[in-house]
N, C-alpha and C positions, 0 to 999 in steps of 0.2 A: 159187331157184338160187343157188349161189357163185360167187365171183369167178371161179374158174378157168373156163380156156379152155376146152372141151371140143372133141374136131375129130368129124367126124360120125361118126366110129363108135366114141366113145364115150372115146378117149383123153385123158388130162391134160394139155394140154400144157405147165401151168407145169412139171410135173415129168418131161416129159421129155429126157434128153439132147442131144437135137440143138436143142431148142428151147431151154435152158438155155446152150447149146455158144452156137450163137449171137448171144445177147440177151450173153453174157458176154464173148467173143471168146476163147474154154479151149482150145486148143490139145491140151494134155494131156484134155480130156475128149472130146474129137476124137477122139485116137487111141486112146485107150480106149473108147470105144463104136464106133467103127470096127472092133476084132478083137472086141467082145461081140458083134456083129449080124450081122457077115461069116461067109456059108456060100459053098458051092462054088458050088452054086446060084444065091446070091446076094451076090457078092463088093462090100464097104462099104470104101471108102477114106474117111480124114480129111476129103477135101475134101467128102463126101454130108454129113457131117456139119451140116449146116447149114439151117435151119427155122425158117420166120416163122407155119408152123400151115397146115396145108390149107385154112383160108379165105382167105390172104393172096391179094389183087389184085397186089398189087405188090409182095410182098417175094419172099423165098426158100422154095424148098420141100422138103423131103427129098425125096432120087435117087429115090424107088421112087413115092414121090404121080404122077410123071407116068404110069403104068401102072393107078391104083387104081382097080379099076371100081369099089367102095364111094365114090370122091371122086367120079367121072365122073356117078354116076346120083342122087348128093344135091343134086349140082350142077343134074343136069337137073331134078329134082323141087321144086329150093327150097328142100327141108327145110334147118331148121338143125341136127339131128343125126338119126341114123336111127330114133333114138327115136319122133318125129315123122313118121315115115314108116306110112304105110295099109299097108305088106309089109312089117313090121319085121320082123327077123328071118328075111331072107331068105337064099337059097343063097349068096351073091355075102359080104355080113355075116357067115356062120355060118363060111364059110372064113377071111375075115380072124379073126373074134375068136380062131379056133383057136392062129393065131400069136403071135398081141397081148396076149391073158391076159383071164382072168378078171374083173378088176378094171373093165377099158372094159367089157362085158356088163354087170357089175352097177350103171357107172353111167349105161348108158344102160337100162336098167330100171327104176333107181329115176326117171329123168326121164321115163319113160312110166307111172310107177306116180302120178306128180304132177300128171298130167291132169287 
């Protein structure tokens, strides 16, 4: 495995904005990934902007981790990513990665292909 962080379903988090926004204190990457990520649906102010990774205890989490049933049910099961889950790629995952991209799938693939 690599350094980076991976959150359980499969994300970068060194390289993502709110986790980047964060760890840096970007104000300007705030507000730019705040109008990238903001739907009607799903309206992202500057202040969501901010993320210690869905495994944090004790730090900060992006706006939307409090709703994730992918965070909710890795959590109940232990696993360290979904990878590692006996129903990988289940209904609940198969919607998330729909939004998330590509990229988390393929790297939570290759760490179930490393079994």
């Amino acid at each position: 495995m690599t350094d980076e962080m991976t959150a359980y379903c499969g994300l970068n988090c060194n390289t993502c904005p709110a986790y980047i926004a964060r760890r840096t204190d970007d104000e300007e990457l705030r507000k730019k990934t705040a109008a990238k990520w903001s739907t009607s649906d799903f309206p992202v102010t500057p202040e969501d902007i901010n993320c210690d990774g869905c495994k944090t205890l004790e730090g900060s989490k992006y706006r939307w981790c409090e709703s994730c049933e992918v965070l909710k049910c890795a959590e109940e099961r232990g696993v360290q990513t979904c990878a590692l889950c006996e129903d990988y790629k289940c209904e609940k995952l198969q919607k998330l990665l729909q939004m998330i991209g590509e990229e988390a799938q393929q790297r939570l693939d290759s760490i179930r292909s490393s079994l």
